[in-house]
C-alpha positions as CSV (number, residue, x, y, z in Angstrom):
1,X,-111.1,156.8,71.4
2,X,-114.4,158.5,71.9
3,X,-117.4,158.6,70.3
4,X,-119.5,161.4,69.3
5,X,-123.1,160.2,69.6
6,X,-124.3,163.6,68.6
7,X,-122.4,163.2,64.9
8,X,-120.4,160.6,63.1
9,X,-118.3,158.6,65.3
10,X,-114.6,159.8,65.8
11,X,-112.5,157.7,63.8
12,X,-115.2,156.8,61.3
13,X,-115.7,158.9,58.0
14,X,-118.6,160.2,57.2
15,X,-119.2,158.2,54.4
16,X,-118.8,154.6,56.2
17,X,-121.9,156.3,58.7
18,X,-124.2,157.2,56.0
19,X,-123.5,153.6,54.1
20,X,-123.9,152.0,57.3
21,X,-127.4,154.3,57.5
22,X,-128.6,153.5,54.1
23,X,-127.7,149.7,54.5
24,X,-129.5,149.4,58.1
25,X,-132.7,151.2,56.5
26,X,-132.4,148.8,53.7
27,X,-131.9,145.9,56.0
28,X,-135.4,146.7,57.8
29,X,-137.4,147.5,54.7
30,X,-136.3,144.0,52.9
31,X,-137.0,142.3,56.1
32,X,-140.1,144.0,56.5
33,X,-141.5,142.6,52.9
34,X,-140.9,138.9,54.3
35,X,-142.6,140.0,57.3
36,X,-145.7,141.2,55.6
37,X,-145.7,137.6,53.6
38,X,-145.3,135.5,56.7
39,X,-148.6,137.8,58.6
40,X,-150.3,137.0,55.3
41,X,-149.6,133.3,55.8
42,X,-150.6,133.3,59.7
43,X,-154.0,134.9,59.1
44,X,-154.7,132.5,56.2
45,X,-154.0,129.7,58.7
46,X,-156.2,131.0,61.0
47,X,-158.8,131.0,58.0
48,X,-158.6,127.3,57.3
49,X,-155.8,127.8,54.1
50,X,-153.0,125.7,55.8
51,X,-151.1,124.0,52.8
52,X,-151.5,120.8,52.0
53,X,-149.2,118.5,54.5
54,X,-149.6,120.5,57.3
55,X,-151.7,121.1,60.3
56,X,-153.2,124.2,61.3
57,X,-151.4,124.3,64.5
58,X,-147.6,123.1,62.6
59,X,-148.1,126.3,60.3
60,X,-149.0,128.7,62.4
61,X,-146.4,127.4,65.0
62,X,-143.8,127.5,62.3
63,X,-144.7,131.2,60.9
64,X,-145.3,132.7,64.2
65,X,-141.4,131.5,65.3
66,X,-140.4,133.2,61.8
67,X,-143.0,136.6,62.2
68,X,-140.6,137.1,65.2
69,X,-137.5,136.4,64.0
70,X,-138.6,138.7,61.1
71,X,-139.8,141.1,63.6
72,X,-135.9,141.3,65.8
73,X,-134.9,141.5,62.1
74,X,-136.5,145.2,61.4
75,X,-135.6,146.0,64.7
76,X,-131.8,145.1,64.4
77,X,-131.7,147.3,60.8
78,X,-133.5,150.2,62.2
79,X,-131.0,149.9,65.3
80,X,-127.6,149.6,63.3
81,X,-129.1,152.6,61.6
82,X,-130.1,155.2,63.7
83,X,-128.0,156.7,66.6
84,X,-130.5,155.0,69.7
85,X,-129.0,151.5,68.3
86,X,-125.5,152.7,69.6
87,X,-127.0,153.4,72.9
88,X,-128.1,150.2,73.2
89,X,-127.0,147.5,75.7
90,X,-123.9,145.8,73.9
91,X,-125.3,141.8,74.8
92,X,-128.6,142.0,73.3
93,X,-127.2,144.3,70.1
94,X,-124.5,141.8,69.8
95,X,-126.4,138.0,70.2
96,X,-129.4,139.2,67.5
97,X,-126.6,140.5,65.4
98,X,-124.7,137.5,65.5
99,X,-127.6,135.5,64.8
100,X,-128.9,137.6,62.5
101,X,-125.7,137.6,60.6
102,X,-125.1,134.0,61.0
103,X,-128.7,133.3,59.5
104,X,-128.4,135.2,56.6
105,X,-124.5,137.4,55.8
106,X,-123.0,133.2,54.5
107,X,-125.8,133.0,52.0
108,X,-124.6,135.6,50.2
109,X,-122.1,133.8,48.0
110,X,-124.6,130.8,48.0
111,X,-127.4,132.9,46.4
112,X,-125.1,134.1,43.7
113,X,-123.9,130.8,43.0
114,X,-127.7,129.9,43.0
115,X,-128.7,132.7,40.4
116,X,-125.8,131.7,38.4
117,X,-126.6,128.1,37.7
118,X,-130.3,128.8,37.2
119,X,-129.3,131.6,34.3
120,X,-127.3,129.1,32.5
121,X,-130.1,126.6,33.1
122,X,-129.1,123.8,36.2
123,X,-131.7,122.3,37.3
124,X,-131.4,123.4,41.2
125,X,-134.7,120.5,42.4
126,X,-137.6,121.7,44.5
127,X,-135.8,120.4,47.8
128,X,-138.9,119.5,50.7
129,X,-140.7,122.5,50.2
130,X,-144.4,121.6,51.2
131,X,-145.9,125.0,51.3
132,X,-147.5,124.6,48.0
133,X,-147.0,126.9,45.0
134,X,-147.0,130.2,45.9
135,X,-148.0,133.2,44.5
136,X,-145.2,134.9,42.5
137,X,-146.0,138.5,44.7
138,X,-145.1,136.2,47.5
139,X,-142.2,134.9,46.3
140,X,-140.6,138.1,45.3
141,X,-141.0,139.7,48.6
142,X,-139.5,136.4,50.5
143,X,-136.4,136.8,48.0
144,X,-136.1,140.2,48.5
145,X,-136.4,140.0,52.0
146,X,-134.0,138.0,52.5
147,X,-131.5,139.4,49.9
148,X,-131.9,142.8,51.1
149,X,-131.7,142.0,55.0
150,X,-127.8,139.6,53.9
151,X,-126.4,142.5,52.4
152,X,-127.8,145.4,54.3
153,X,-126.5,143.2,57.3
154,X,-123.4,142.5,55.6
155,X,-122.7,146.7,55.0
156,X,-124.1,148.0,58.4
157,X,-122.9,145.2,61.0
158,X,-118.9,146.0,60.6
159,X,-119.4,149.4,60.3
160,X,-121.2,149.5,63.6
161,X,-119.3,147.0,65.9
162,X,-116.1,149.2,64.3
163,X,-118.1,152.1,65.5
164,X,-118.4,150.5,69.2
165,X,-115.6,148.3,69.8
166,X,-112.7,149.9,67.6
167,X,-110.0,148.4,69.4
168,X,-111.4,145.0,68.2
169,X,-110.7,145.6,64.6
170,X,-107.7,148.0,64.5
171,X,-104.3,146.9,64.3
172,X,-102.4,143.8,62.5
173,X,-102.2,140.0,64.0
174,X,-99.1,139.2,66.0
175,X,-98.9,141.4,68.9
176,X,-99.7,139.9,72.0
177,X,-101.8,136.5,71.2
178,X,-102.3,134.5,74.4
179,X,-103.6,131.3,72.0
180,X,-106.6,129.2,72.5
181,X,-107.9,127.0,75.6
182,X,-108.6,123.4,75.7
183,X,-112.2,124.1,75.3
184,X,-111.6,126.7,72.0
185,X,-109.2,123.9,70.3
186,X,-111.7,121.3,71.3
187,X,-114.7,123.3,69.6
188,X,-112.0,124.3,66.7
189,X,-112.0,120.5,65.8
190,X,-115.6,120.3,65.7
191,X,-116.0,123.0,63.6
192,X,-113.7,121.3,61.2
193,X,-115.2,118.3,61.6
194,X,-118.7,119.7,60.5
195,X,-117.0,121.8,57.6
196,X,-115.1,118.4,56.2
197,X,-118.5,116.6,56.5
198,X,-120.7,119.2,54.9
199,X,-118.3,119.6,52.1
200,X,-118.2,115.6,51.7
201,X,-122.4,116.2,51.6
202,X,-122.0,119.2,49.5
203,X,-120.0,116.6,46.5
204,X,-122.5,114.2,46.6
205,X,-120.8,112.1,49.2
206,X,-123.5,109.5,51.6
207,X,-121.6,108.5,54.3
208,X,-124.4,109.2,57.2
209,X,-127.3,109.6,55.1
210,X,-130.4,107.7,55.5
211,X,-130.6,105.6,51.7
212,X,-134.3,106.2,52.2
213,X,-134.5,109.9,52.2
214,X,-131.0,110.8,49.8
215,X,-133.1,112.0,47.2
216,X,-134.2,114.5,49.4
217,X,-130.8,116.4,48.6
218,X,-130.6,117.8,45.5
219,X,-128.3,120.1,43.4
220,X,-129.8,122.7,46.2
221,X,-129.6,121.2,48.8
222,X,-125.7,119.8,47.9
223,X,-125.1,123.4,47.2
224,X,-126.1,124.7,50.6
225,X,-124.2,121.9,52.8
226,X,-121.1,123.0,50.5
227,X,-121.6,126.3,51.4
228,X,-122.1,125.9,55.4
229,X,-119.2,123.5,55.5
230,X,-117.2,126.1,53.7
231,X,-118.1,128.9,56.4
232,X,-117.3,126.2,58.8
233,X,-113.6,125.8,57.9
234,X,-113.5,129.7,57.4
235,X,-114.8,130.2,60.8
236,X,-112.5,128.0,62.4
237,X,-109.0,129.4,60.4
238,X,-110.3,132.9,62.1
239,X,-110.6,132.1,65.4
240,X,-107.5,129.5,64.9
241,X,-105.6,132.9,63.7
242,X,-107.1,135.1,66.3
243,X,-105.7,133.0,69.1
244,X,-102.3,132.7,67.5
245,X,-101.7,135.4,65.6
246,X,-100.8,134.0,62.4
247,X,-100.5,134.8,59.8
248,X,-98.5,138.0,61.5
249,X,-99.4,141.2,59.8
250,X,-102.7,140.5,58.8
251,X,-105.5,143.1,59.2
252,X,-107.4,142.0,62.6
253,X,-110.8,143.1,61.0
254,X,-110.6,140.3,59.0
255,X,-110.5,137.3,60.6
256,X,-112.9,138.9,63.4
257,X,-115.6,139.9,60.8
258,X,-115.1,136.3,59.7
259,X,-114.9,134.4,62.5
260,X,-118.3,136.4,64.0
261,X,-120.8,135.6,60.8
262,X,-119.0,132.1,60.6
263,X,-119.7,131.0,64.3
264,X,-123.0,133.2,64.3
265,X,-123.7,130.5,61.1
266,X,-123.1,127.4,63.0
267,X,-125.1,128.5,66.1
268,X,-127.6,130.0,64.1
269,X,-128.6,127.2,61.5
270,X,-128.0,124.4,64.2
271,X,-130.4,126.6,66.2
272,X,-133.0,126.4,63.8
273,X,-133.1,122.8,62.1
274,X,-132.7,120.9,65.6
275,X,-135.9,121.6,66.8
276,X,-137.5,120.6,63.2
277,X,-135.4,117.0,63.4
278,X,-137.2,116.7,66.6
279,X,-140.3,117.8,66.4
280,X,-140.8,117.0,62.2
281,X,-143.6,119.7,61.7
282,X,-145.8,118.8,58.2
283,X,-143.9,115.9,58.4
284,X,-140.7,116.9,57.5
285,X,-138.2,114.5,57.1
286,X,-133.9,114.9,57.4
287,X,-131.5,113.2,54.6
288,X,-129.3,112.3,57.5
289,X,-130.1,109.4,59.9
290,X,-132.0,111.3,62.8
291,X,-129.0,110.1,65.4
292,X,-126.8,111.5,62.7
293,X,-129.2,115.2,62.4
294,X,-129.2,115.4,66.0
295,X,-125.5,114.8,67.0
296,X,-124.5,117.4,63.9
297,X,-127.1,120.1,65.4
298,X,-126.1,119.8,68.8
299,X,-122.9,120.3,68.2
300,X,-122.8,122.9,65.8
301,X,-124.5,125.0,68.3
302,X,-122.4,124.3,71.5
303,X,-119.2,124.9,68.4
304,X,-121.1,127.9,67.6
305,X,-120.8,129.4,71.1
306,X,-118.0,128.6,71.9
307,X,-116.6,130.2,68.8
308,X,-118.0,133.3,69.8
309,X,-116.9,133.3,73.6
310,X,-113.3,132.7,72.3
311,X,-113.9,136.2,70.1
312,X,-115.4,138.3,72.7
313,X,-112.8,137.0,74.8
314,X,-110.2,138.4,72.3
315,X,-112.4,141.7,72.2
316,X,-112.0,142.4,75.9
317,X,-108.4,142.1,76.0
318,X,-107.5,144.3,73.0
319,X,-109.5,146.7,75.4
320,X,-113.3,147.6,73.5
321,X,-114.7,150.7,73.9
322,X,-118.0,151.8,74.0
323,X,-119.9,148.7,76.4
């Protein structure tokens, strides 16, 4: 199959282009509102308007990591948008992608479920937030930021690895399977492992929490450990059916959508609260025992990539086009 970089992609309606156009535009402006807040927040810093519970240095440490990731974020939308982004090299498009996607595509269905039980009235807690009460202009633009850069993601990213890699998402399971390495089932188990324990988190279960910090997980916080342990178990049934080809006759998109926002979730959020079980900036403090924090972290990112390597391994052979 070829592509036409000077028109829609051959193969792809011209419909799926201009949602995948609309939703990559929408991506970068959403992102672009949180950016604007987390700039604001840096400068104040700077100023001597730290919030309370944190140093200087911690905050604007903290923001600047986020102003960057914020930053990639605009950049990524713009790039699944506009026909330079297919011109790009395929490993950087597809690691900031799959992080991008991992950060924020599986809190999707959490942030429904989370407007749900606040409109009927659940009391949700405050969870560890120590930025102080922000300004409601402030908190609009992180919401919509981050709502608007999930589902803009969530709209473009298919549409654009479909665009570049075809191959990878045409066609039903069950023809020509190879089945997964020692290291792949060995990361599979892991990945179950952390889904089974998140969920067990997720119901109010204790096993592995630290008695004196418990209280730290609330009805929000329960809710978002049910909801990664859930994209855990998702992500390892895709690449599980990936590698074997079961259940025959299923549409390959699916499981390889799935399987790339699930893994891109366990890297991605592993990635990201690791360094803050180490390193505690403002003083932050885990529900887990920190043994317990660390050995989860660690491995969901090593789980994470290994997930991944097992897709793009699966990529390759159905033959990808396009990088």
């Amino acid at each position: 199959m070829v592509r036409d970089l000077a028109g829609p992609p051959v193969g792809v309606g011209a419909r799926w282009s201009a949602a995948r156009r609309i939703a990559g535009y929408g991506a970068a402006l959403s992102m672009g509102s949180y950016l604007v807040v987390k700039v604001i927040w840096v400068v104040a810093a700077f100023i001597g308007r730290a919030p309370e519970g944190f140093g200087t240095a911690d905050w604007v440490v903290l923001n600047a990591v986020t102003v960057a990731m914020s930053t990639t974020g605009v950049g990524l939308g713009l790039a699944l948008a506009q026909r330079w982004g297919r011109r790009l090299p395929a490993a950087p498009v597809v690691f900031f992608a799959w992080v991008g996607a991992g950060f924020l595509v599986p809190m999707i269905p959490y942030m429904v479920a989370e407007g749900l039980l606040g409109t009927f009235g659940a009391d949700l807690g405050g969870g560890q937030d120590k930025s102080g009460s922000a300004p409601q202009w402030e908190t609009v633009l992180i919401s919509i930021g981050f709502a608007g850069m999930a589902v803009g993601l969530a709209v473009a990213l298919p549409i654009y690895l479909r665009e570049r890699w075809p191959r990878a998402f045409l066609g039903r399971l069950g023809r020509g399977e190879t089945g997964a390495s020692s290291l792949v089932r060995a990361a599979l188990a892991v990945t179950v492992g952390l889904g089974v324990l998140w969920c067990f988190w997720g119901m109010g279960g204790t096993l592995g929490l630290d008695p004196a910090h418990r209280d730290h997980w609330d009805l929000n916080g329960r809710l978002l450990n049910a909801s990664s342990g859930l994209w855990a178990l998702l992500g390892a049934w895709s690449v599980w059916a990936l590698t074997r080809g079961r259940p025959a006759g299923l549409r390959r998109w699916i499981p390889t959508t799935l399987a790339f926002a699930a893994s891109g979730s366990l890297f991605a959020w592993s990635g990201w609260k690791l360094p803050m079980v180490i390193l505690r900036p403002g003083g932050f403090t885990t529900a887990e025992y920190t043994g317990v924090a660390v050995a989860e972290h660690a491995l969901g990112i090593a789980a994470g990539l290994t997930l991944l390597t097992a897709v793009l391994r699966i990529v390759r052979r159905e033959g990808p086009e396009g990088g």
